[in-house]
N, C-alpha and C positions, 0 to 999 in steps of 0.2 A: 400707761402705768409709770410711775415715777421711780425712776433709780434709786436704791436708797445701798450704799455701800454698809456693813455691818457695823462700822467704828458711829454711824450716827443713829444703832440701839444703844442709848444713853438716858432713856426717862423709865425710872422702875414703875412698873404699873402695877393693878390690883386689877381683875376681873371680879365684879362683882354683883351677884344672883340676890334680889330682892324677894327674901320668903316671907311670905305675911303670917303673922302668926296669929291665931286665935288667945286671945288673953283672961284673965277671969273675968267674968262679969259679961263675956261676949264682946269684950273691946280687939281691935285688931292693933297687933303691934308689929311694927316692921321690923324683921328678923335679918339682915343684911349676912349673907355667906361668901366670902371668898372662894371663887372657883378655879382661880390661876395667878400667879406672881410669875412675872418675868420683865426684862428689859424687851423696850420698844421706841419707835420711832414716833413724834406725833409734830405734824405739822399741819398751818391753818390751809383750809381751801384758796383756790385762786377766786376771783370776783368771778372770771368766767366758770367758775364751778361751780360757784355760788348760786349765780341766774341761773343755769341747767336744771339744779336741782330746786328751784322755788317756781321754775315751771311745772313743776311734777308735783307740786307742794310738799316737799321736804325743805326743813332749814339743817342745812351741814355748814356747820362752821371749822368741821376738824377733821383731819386725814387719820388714822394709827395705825401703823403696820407693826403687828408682834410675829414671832415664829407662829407655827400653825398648829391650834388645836380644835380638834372635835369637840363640838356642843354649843359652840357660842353662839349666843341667837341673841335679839333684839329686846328679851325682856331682862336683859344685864344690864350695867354699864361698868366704865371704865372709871378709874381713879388714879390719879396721878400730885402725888401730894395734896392741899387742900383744895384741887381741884374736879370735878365731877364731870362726866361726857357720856350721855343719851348714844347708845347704840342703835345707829337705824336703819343698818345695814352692812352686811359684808360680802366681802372679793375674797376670791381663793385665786390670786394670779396664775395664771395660764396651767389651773387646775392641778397644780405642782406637788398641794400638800406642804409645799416649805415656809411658807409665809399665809397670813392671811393680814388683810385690809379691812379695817373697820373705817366704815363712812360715821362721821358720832355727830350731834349738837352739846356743846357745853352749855351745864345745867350752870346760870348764873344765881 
């Protein structure tokens, strides 16, 4: 698990819940909810993190570590300015409750 001292939560996020919505006519519209703002940490994978997890077939290109909330699961993602990251998984370190780890792909 990577050290992260608190002065480097310095990127405000967005947690963000994609609700599809049914629209007139039967067309689906994408309904986007914010589920959480807070400051967090986001840094890229190393190469050898990289290979680990394209053995398993996951592409993770991005680390995030926020404080720790209940609910956040894989059909979110993160936003970080005009930037987008596929949540594809998360770490509750040493099951603490005080952080959580999101493993993400940035959506280019």
């Amino acid at each position: 698990m990577k050290k992260i001292d608190p002065a480097q939560f310095n990127k405000w996020i967005k947690i963000v819940s994609d609700n599809d919505a049914i629209g007139t006519g039967g067309s689906i519209t994408e309904n986007p909810a914010t589920v959480w703002e807070g400051w967090a940490a986001i840094w890229p994978v190393s190469a050898r993190e990289a290979r680990e997890n394209r053995r398993v077939g996951e592409t993770v290109t991005h680390n995030i570590r926020m404080y720790y909330r209940d609910g956040i699961s894989s059909k979110m993602r993160v936003e970080y300015d005009s930037r987008s990251f596929e949540i594809k998984g998360k770490i509750n370190p040493d099951e603490g409750n005080f952080y959580l780890d999101l493993v993400c792909e940035e959506r280019l």
